[in-house]
C-alpha positions, -999 to 999 in steps of 0.1 A, spaced: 29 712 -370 18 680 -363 31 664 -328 55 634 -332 46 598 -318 69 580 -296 80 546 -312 63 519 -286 86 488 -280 80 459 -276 88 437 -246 95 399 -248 75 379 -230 102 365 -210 116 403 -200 82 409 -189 82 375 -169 113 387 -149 102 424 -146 72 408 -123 91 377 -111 114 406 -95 84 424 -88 71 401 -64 104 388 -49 108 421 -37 72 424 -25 74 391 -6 114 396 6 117 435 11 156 427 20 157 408 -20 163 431 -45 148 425 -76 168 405 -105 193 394 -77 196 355 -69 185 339 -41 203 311 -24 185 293 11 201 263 25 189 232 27 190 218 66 190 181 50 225 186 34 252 167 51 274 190 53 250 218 67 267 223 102 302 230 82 284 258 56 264 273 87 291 280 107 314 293 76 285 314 69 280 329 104 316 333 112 322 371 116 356 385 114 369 408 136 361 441 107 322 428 111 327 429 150 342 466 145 313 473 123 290 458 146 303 476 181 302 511 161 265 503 153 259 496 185 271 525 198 255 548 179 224 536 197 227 559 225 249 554 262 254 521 254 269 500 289 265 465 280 263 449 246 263 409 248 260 381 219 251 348 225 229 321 211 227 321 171 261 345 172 276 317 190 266 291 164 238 274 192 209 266 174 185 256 205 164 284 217 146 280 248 122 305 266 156 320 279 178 323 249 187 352 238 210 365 206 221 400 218 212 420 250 221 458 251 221 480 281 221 516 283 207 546 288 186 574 263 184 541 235 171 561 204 142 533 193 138 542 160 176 536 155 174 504 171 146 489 153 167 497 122 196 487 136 179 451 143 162 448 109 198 452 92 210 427 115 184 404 111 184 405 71 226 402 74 222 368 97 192 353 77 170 347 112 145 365 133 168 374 164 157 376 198 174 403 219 167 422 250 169 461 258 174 470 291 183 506 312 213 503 333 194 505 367 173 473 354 205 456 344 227 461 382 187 454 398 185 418 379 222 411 384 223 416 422 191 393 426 206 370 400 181 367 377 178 336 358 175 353 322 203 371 332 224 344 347 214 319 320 227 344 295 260 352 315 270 319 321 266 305 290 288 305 255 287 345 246 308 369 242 307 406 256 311 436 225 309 462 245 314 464 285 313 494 304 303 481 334 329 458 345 314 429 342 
């Protein structure tokens, strides 16, 4: 008995097109999935500030989201945002965008952590990780990251030290 042949199809040209325009969207934005649009802002539009900061605004559920994350980190003491979280757009050497303090931090968990958060705000962040004893050590010398950070517009997510 002779075996049957599969019909071959035939692809468009333009479904083939967007099978490999997706194709390499998703090779050259892992966080893009493929066939899904892409929008980027344009920093020259006059209404950018306005957008940016609709876009950026968190509500209080993404907070909650956010904390809970955080938490499942390890001992977590200390959990700051500031800089790009507080809609401030200069970064000097000092800046930061979130600094987290605890104890037994489980890396692999917070390099994933940071690569979801990165891909949700659009922006490399810049964040420092730090044990508790580090944390009371630069605080009591007062530290200029640390003081820089602390006395400027952020807000506290988590604090367990009473700070």
């Amino acid at each position: 008995m002779p075996k049957k042949r599969k019909k071959k199809t035939r692809r468009s040209r333009k479904a083939k097109r967007n099978k490999m325009a997706g194709r390499a969207a998703k090779k050259n934005n892992p966080g893009v999935r493929a066939g899904k649009d892409c929008y980027v802002l344009n920093p020259e539009f006059e209404h950018y500030d306005e957008l940016r900061d609709l876009i950026l605004k968190s509500s209080p559920a993404e907070k909650k989201n956010m904390i809970e994350k955080i938490n499942g980190l390890g001992r977590i003491r200390l959990a700051v945002i500031s800089g790009i979280f507080m809609k401030k757009e200069t970064h000097n050497s000092l800046s930061t965008d979130l600094l987290i303090v605890g104890d037994d931090i489980d890396k692999r968990k917070l390099n994933n952590f940071l690569k979801a958060l990165e891909a949700e705000v659009g922006k490399e962040l810049t964040f420092a990780v730090m044990d508790k004893d580090e944390f009371r050590y630069r605080l009591g010398m007062f530290d200029r990251f640390v003081r820089v950070l602390l006395e400027g517009p952020h807000e506290k997510l988590i604090n367990r030290l009473g700070i």
